[in-house]
Phi, psi and omega in degrees: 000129184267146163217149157277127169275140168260137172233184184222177208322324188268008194031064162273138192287140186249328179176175164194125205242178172284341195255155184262108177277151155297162171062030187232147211249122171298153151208161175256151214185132178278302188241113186284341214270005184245018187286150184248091191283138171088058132205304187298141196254181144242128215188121183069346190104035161188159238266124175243140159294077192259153185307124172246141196274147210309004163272336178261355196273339196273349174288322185285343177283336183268339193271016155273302190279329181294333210277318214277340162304313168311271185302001178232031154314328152269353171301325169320323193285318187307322179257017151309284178306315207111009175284325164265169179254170185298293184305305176320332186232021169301284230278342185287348187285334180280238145059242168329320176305307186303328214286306221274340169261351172254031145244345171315298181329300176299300189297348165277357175281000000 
């Protein structure tokens, strides 16, 4: 699968999409969705893999659940008003909950 890469001066990948950007390098890719941007390098022509350390793996898991909060902030509201019913709103509740210990969980850490 071809993607274009942005990289930045140290030719670390900054993002990548499908469509061909100025400043963007083709590569070929089995999965673009497992390149690791602001860690994966481009190097020689094709994608180098650097390890990631287990702090960055656990910062990026609290801005993913904190993301997943954000979004489903408004059902909260809906069923403040009354859009939703307390069942219609078990399982988002739930859910959110589980989210909120486990970042309690990572930052306690």
């Amino acid at each position: 699968m071809k993607v274009y890469l942005l990289l930045k001066e140290n030719n670390i990948i900054s993002g990548w999409s499908y469509t061909r950007l100025d400043q963007t390098v083709e590569v070929e890719v089995d999965n673009p969705e497992v390149i690791k941007v602001g860690i994966d390098s481009y190097e020689d022509g094709k994608i180098v893999s650097k390890e990631v350390p287990a702090e960055v793996t656990k910062r990026l898991r609290i801005l993913e659940l904190k993301k997943n909060l954000l979004e489903t902030d408004y059902l909260c509201w809906k069923h403040a008003d009354g859009d939703l019913t307390d069942e219609e709103y078990a399982e988002t509740k739930a859910q959110r909950h589980a989210w909120r210990l486990e970042i309690n969980e990572l930052e306690g850490e």
